[in-house]
N, CA, C and O of each residue as an XYZ file, in Angstrom:
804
protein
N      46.288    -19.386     46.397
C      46.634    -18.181     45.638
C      46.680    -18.533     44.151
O      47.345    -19.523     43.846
N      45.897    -17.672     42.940
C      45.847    -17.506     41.930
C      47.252    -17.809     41.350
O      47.980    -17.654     42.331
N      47.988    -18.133     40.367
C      48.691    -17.611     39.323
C      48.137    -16.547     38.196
O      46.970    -16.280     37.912
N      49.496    -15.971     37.590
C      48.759    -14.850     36.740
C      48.461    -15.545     35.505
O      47.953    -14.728     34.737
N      48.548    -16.682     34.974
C      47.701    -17.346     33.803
C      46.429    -17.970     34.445
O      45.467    -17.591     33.776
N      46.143    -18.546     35.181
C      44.787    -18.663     35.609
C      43.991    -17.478     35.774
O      42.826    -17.639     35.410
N      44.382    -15.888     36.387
C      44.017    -14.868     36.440
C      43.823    -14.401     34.730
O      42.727    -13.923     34.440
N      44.440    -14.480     34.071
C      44.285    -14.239     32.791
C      42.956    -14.960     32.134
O      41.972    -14.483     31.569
N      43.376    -16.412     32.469
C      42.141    -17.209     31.130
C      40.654    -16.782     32.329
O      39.498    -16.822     31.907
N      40.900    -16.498     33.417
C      39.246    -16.291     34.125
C      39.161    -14.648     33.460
O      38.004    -14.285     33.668
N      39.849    -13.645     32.822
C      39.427    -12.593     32.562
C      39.157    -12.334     31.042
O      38.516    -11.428     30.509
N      40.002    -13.661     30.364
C      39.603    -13.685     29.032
C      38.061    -14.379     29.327
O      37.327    -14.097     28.380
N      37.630    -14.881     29.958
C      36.398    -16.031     29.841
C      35.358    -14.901     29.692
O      34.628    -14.629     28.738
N      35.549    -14.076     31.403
C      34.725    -12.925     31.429
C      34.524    -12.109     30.015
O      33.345    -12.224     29.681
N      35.138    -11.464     29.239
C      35.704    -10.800     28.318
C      35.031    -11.796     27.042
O      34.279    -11.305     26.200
N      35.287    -12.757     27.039
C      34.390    -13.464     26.122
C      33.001    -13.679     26.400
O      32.353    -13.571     25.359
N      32.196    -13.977     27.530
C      31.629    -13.877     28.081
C      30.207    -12.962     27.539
O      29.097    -13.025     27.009
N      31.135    -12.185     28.082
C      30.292    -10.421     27.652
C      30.036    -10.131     26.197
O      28.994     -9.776     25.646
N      31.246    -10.370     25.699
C      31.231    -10.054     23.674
C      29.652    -11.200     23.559
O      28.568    -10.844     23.097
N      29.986    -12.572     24.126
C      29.028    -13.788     23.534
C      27.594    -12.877     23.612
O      26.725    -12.919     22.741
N      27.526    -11.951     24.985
C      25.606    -11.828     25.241
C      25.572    -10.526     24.514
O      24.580    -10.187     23.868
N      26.348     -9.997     24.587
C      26.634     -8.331     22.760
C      25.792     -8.906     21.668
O      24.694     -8.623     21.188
N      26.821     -9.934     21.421
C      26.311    -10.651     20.485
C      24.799    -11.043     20.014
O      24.227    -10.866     18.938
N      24.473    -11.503     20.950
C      23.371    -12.320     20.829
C      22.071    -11.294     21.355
O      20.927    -11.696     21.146
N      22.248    -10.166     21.936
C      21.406     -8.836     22.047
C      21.056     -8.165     20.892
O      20.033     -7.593     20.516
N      22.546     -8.445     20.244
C      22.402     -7.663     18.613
C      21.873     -8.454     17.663
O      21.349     -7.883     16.707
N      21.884     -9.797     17.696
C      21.135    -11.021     16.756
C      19.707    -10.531     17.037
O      19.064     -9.941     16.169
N      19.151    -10.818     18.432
C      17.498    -10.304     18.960
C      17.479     -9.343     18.046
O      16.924     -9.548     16.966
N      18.128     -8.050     18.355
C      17.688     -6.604     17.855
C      17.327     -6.617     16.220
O      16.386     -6.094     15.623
N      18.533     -7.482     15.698
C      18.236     -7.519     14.250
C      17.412     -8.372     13.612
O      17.208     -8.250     12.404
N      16.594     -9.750     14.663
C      15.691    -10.031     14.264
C      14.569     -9.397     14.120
O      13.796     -9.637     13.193
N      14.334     -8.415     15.128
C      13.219     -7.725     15.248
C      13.208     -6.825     14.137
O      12.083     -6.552     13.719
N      14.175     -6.298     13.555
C      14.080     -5.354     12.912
C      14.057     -6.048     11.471
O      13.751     -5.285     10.555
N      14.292     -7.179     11.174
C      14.042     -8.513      9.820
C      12.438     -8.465      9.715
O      11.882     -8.563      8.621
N      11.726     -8.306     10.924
C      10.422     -8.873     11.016
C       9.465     -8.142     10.583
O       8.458     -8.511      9.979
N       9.957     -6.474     11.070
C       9.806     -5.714     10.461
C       9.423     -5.306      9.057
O       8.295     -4.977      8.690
N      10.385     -5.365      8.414
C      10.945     -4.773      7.151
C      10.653     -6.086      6.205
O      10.639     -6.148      4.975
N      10.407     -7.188      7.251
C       9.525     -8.334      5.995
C       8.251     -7.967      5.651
O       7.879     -8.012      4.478
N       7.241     -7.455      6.928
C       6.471     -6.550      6.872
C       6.213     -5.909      5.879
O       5.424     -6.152      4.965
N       6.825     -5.147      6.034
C       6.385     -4.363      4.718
C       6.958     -4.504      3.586
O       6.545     -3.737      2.716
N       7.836     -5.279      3.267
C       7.852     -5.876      1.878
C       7.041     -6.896      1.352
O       7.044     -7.373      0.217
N       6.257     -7.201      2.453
C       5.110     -8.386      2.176
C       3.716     -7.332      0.957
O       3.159     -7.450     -0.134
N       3.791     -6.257      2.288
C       3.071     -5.661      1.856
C       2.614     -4.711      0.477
O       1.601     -4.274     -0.069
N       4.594     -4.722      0.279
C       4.387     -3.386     -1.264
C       4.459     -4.130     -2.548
O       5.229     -3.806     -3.451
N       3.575     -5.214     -2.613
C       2.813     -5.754     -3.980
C       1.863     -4.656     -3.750
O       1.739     -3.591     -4.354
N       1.178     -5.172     -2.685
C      -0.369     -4.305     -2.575
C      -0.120     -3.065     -2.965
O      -0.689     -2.597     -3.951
N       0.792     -2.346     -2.219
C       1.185     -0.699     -2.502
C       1.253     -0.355     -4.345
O       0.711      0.449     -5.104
N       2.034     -1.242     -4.445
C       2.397     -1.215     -5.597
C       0.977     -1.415     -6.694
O       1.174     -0.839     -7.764
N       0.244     -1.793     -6.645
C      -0.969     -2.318     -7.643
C      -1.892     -1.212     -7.187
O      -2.522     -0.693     -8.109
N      -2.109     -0.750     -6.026
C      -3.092      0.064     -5.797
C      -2.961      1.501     -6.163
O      -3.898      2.279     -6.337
N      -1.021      1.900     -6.313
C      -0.810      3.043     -6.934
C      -0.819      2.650     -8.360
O      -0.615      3.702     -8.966
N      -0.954      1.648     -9.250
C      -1.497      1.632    -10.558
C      -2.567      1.954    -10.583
O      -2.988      2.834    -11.333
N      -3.172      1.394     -9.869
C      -4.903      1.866     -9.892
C      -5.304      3.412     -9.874
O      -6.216      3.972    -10.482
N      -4.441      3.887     -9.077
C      -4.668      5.276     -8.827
C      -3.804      6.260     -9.960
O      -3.919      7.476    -10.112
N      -2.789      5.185    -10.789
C      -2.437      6.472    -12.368
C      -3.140      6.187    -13.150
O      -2.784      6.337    -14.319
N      -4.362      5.684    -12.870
C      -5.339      5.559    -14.372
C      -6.006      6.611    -14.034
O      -6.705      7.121    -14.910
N      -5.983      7.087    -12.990
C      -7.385      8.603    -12.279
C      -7.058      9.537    -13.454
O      -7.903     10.284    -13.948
N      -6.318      9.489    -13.698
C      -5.738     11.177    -14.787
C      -6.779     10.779    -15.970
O      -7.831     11.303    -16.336
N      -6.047      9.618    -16.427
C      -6.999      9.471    -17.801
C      -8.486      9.464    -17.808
O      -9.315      9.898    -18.608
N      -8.576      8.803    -16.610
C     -10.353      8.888    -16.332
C     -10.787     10.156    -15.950
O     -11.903     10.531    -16.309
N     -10.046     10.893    -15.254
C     -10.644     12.729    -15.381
C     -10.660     13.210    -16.590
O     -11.609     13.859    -17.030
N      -9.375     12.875    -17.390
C      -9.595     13.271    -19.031
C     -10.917     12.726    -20.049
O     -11.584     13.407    -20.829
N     -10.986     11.826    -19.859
C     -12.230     11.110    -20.638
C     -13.318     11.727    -19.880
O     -14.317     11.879    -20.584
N     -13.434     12.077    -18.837
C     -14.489     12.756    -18.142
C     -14.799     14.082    -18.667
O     -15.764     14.596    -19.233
N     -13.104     14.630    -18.101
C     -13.004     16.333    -19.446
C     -13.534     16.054    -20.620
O     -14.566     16.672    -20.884
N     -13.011     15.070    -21.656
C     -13.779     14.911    -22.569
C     -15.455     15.211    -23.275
O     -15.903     15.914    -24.180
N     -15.967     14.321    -22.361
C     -17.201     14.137    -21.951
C     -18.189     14.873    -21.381
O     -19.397     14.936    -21.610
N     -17.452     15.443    -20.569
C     -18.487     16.197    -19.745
C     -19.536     15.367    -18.677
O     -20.608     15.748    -18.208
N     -18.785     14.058    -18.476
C     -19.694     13.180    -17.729
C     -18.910     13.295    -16.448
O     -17.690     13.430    -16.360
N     -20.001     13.202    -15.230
C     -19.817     13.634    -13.640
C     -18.658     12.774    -13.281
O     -18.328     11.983    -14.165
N     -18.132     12.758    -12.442
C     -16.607     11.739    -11.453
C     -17.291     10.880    -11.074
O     -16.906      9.727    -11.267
N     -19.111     11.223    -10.096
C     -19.401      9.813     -9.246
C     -20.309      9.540    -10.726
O     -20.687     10.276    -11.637
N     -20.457      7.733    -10.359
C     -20.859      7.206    -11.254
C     -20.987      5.963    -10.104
O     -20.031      5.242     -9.819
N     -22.338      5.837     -9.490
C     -23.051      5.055     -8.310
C     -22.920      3.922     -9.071
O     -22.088      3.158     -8.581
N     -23.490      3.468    -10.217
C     -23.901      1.835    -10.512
C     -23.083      1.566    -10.834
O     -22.834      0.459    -10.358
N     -21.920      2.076    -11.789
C     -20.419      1.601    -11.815
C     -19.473      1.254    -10.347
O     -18.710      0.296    -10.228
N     -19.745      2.268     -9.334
C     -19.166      1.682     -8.088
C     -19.717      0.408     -7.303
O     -19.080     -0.357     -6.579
N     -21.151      0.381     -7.659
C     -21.926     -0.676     -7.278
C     -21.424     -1.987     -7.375
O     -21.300     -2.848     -6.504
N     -21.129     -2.001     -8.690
C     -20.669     -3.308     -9.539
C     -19.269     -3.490     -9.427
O     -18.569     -4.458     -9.726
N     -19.050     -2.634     -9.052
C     -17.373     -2.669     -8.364
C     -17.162     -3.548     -7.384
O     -16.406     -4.517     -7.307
N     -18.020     -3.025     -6.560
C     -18.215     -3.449     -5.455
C     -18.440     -4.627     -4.819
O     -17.816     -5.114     -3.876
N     -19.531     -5.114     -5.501
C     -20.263     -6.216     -5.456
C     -19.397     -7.564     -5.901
O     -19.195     -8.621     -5.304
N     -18.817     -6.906     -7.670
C     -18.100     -8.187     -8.197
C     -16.656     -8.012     -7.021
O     -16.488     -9.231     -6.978
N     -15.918     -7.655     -6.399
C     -15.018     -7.688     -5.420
C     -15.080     -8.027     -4.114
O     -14.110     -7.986     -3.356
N     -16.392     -8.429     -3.752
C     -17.402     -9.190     -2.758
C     -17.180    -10.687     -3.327
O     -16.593    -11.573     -2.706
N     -17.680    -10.801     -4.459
C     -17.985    -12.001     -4.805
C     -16.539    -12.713     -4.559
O     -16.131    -13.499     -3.705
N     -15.773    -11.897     -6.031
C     -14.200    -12.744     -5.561
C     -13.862    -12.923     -4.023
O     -13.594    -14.064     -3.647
N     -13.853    -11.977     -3.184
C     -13.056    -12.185     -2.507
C     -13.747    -13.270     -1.477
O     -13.129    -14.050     -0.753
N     -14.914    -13.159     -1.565
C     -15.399    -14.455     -0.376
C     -15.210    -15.520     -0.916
O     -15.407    -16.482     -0.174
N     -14.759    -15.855     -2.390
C     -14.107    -16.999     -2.864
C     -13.009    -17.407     -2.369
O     -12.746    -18.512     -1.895
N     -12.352    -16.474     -2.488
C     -10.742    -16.857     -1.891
C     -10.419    -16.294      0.093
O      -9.430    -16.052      0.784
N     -12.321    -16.328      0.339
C     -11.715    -16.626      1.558
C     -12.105    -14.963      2.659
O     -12.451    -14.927      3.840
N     -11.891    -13.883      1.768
C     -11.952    -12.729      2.723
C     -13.280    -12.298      3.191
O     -14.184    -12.624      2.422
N     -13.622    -11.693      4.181
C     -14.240    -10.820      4.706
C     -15.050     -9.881      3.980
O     -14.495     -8.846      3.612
N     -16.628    -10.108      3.626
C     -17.227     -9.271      3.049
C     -17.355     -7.826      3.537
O     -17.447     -6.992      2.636
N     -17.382     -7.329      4.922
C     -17.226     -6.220      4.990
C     -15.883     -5.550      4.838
O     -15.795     -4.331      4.690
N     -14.859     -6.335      4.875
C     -13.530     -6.052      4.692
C     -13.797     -5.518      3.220
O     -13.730     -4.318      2.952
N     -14.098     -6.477      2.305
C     -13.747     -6.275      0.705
C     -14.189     -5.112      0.645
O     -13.368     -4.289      0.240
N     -15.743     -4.523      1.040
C     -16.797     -3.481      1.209
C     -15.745     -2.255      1.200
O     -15.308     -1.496      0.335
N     -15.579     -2.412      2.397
C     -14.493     -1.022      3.106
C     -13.226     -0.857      1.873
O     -12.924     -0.002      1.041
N     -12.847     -1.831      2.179
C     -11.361     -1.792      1.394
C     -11.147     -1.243     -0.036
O     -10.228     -0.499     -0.376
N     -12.351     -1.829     -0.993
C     -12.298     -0.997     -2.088
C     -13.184      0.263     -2.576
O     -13.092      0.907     -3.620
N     -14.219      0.433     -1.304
C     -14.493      1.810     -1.238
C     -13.647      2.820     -1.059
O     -13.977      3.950     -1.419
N     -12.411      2.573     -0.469
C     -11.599      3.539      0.000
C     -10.771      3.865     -1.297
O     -10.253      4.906     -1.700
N     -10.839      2.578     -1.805
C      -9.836      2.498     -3.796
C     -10.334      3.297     -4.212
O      -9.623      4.239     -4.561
N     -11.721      3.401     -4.411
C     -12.730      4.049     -4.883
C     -12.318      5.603     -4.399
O     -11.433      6.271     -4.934
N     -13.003      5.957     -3.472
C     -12.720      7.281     -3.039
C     -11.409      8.089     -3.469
O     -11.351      9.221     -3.948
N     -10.501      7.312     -3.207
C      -9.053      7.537     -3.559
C      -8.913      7.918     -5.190
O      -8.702      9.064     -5.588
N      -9.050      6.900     -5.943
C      -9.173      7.704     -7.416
C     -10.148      8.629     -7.557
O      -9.830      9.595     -8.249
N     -11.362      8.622     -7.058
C     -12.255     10.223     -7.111
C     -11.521     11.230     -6.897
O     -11.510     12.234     -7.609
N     -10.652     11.005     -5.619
C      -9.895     12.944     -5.064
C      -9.295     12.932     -5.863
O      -9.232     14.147     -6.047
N      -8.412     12.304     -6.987
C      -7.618     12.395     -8.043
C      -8.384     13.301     -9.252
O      -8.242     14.394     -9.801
N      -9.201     12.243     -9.302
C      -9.918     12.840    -10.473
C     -10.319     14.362     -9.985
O      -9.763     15.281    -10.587
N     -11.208     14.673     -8.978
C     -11.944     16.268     -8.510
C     -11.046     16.775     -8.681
O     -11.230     17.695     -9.477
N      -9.372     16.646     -8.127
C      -8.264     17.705     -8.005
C      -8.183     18.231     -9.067
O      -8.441     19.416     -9.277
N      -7.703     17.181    -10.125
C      -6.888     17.229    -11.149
C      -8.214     18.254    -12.437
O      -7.935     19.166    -13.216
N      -9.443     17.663    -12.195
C     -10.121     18.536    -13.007
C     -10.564     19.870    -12.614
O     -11.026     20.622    -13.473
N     -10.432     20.357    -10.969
C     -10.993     21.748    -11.103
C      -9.421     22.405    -11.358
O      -9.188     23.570    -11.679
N      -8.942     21.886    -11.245
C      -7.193     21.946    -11.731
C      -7.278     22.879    -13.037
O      -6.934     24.037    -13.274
N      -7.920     21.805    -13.815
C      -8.106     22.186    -15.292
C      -9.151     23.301    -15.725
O      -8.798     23.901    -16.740
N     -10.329     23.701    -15.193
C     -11.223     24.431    -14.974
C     -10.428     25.569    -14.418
O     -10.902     26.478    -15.099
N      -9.706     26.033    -13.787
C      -9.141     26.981    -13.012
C      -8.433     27.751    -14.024
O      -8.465     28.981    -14.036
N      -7.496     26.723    -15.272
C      -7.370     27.122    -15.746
C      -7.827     27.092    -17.388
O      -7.400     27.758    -18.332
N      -8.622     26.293    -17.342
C      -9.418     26.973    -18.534
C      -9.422     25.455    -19.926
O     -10.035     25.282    -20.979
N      -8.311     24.596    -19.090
C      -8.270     23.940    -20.254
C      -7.409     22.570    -19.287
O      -6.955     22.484    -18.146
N      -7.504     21.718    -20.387
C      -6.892     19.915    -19.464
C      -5.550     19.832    -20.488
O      -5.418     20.451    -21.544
N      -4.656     18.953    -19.916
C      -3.536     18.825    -20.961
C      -4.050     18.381    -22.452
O      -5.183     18.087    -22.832
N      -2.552     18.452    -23.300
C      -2.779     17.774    -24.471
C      -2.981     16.270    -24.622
O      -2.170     15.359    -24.458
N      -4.463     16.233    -25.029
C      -4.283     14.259    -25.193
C      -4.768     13.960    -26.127
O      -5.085     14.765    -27.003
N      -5.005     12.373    -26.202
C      -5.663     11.465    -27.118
C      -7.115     11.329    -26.811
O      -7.568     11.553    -25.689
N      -7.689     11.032    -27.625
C      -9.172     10.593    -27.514
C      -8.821      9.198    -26.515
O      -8.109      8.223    -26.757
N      -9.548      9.509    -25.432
C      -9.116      7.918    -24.591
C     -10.576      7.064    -24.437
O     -11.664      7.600    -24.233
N     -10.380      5.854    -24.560
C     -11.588      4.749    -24.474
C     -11.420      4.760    -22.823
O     -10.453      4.479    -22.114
N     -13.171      5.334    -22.411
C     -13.234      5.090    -21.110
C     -13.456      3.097    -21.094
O     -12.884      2.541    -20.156
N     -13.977      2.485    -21.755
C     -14.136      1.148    -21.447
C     -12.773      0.032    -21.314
O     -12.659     -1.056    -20.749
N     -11.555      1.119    -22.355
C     -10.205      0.132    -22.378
C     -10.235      0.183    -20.889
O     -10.330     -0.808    -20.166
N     -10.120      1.766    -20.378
C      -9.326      1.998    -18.714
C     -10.200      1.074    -17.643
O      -9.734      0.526    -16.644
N     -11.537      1.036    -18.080
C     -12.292      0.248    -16.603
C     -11.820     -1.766    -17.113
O     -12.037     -2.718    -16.364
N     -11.352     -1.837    -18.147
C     -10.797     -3.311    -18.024
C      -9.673     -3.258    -16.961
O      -9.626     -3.791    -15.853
N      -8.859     -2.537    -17.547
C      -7.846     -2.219    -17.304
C      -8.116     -1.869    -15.468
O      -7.218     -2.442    -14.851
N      -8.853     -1.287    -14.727
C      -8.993     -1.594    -13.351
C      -9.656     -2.960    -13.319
O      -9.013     -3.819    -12.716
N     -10.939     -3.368    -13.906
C     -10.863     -4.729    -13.456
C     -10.120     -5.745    -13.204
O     -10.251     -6.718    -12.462
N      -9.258     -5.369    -13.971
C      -7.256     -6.320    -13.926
C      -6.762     -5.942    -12.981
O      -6.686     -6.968    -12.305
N      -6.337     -5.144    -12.403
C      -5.836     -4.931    -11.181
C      -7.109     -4.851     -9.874
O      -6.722     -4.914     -8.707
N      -8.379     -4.733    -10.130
C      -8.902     -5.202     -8.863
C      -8.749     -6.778     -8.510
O      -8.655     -7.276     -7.388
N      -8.751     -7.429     -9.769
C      -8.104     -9.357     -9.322
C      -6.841     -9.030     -8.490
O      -6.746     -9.403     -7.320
N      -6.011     -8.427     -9.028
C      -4.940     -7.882     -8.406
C      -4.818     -7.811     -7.356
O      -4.217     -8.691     -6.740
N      -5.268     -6.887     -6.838
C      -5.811     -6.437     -5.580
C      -6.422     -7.724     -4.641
O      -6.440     -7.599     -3.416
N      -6.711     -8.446     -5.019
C      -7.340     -9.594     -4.707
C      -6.549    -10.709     -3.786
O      -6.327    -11.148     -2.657
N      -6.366    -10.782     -4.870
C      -4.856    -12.039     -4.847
C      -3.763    -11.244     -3.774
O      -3.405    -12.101     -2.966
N      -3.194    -10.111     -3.509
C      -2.476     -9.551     -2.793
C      -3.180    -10.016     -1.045
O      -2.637    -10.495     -0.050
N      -4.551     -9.604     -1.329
C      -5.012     -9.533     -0.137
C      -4.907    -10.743      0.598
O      -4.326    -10.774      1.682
N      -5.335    -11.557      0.175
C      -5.319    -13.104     -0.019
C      -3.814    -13.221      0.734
O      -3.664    -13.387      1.945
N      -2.886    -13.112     -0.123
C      -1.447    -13.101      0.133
C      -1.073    -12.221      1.580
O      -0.148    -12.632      2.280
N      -1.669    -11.272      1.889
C      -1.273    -10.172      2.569
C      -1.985    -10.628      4.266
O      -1.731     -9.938      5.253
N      -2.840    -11.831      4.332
C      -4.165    -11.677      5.158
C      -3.075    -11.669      6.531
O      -3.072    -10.593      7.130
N      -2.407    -12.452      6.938
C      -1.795    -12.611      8.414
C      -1.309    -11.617      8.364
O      -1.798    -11.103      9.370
N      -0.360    -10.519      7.734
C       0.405     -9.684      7.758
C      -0.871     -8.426      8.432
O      -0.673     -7.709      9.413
N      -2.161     -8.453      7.570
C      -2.878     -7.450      7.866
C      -3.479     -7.422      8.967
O      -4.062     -6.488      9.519
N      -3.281     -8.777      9.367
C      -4.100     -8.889     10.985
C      -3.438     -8.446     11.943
O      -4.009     -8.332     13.028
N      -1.932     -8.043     11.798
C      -0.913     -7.659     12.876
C      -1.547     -5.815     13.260
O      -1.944     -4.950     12.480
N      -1.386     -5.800     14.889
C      -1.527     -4.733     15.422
C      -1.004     -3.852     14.775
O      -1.509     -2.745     14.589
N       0.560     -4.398     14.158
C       1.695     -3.754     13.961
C       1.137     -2.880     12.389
O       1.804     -1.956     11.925
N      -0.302     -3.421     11.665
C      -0.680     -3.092     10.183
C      -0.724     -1.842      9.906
O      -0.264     -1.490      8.819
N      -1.330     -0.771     10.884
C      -1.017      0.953     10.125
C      -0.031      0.812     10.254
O       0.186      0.676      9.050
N       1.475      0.639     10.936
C       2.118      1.675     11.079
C       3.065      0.872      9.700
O       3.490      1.497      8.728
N       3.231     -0.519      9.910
C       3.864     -1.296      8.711
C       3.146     -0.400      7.333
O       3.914      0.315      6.690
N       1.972     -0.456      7.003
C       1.229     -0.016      5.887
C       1.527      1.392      5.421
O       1.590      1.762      4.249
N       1.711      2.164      6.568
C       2.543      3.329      6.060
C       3.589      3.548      5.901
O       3.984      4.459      5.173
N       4.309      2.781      6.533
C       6.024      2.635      5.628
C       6.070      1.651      4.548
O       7.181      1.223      4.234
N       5.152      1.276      4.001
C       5.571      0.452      2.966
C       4.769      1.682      2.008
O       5.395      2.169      1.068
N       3.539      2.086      2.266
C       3.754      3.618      1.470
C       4.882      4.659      0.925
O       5.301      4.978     -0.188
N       5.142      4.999      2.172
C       6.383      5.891      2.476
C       7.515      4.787      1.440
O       7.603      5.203      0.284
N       8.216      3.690      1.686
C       8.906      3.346      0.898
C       8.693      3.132     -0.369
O       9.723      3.091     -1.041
N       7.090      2.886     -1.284
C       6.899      3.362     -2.412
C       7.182      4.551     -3.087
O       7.401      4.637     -4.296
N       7.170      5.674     -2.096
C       6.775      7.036     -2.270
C       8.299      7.151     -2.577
O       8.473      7.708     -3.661
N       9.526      6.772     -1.913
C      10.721      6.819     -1.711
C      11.544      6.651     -3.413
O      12.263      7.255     -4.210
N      10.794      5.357     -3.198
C      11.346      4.951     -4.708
C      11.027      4.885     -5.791
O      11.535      4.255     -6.719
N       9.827      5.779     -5.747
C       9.339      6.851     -7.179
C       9.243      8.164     -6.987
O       8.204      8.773     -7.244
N      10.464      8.814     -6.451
C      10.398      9.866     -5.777
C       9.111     11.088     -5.594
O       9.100     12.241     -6.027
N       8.316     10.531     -4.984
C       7.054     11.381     -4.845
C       7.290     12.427     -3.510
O       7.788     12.024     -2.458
N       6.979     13.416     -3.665
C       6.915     14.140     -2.440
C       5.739     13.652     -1.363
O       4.851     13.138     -2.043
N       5.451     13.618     -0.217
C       4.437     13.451      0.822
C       3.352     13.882      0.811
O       2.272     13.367      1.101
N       3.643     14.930      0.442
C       2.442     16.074     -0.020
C       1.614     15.941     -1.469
O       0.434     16.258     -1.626
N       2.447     15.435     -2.420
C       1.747     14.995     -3.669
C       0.451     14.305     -4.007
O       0.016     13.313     -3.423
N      -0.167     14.990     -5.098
C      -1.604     14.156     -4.844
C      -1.343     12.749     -4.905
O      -1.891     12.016     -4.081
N      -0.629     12.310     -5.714
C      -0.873     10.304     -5.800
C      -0.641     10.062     -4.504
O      -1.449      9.375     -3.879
N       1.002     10.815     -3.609
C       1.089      9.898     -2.412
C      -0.005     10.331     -1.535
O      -0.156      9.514     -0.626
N      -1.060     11.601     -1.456
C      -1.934     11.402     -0.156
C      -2.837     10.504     -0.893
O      -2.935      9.504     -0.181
N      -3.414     10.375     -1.754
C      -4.556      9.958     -2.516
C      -3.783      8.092     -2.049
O      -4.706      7.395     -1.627
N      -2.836      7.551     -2.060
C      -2.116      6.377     -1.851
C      -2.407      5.950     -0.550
O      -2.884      4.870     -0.201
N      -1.982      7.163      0.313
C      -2.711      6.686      1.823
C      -3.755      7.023      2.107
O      -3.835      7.418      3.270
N      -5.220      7.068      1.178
C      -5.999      7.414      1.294
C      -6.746      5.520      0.775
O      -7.580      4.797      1.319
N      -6.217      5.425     -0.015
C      -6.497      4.097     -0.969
C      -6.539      2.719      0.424
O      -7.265      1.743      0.615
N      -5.705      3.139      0.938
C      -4.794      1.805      1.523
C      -5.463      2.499      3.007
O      -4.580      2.301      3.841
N      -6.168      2.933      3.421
C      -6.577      3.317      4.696
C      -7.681      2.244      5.384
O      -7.777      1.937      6.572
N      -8.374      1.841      4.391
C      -8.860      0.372      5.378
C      -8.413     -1.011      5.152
O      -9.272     -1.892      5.180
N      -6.750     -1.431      4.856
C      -6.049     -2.204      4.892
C      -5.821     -3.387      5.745
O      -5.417     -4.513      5.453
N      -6.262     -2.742      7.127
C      -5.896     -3.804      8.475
C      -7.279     -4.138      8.620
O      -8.280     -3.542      8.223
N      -7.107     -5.543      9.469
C      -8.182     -6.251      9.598
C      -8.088     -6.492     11.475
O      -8.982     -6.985     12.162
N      -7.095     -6.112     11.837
C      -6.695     -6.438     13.295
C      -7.872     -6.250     14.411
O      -7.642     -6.487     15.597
């Protein structure tokens, strides 16, 4: 027959027992959810550089307003293209990857630009600006397509995960968060428009 302190320390054991595997269910859970959210903080350099890329679209529709010169501009995308081929099979990436990936950059500042200028046509006139140097702004993307580069480079295991749309759109969504953009806004669709051939999985 038991005593009631032996009955005790076998119900504290139990009782500890149980808290110990709580415990250690909730360690799992919160690793998973670390692994996560490393995820996509791996990822929002990239987010981050590719929505620079995409606030130069305004000025380049303006210099366009300016001008009167068309949005597509083939041998300029060409050379886009090509020199972002070159880098990136330097440092390693996937020529059809690079292909895809900054065609979509590409595309992405175009819907900017079309919006924003029949925008202006609709109504008759573009905001107040400066005379803008279209050649400062295309340095100025060549700097962030290295950019872009180097991220990818940085980004490559992360992008190979199954887990890459759905990570890639919350690290959107958490850009979008913390420059308070609405969902609906042209930069943030034009953002997940940019970043749409991201994964390599």
């Amino acid at each position: 027959m038991q005593g009631p302190c032996t009955s005790l320390k076998r119900r504290t054991m139990q009782i500890f027992k149980r808290g110990l595997g709580i415990l250690i269910i909730f360690a799992i859970s919160g690793m998973g959810t670390t692994c996560a959210q490393s995820a996509i903080d791996k990822l929002q350099p990239l987010v981050e550089t590719s929505a620079r890329r995409l606030a130069i679209a305004k000025q380049l529709a303006l210099a366009k307003w300016d001008s009167q010169a068309p949005v597509e501009d083939a041998a300029r995308e060409t050379r886009v293209i090509t020199d972002a081929v070159k880098d990136g099979e330097l440092r390693g990436l996937d020529r059809t990857f690079v292909v895809k990936f900054f065609a979509a950059q590409i595309e992405a500042n175009k819907f900017i630009q079309y919006s924003l200028l029949a925008n202006w046509h609709r109504v008759g006139r573009a905001p107040a600006h400066r005379l803008i140097n279209l050649a400062t702004l295309r340095r100025e993307l060549d700097r962030l397509q290295a950019g872009l580069i180097q991220e990818l480079v940085d980004t490559a295991p992360t992008r190979a995960s199954s887990a890459c749309p759905a990570d890639t759109a919350k690290a959107v969504g958490k850009y979008s968060k913390a420059h308070k953009l609405d969902a609906r806004s042209l930069l943030a669709i034009a953002l997940d428009r940019a970043l749409a051939a991201t994964c390599t999985f």
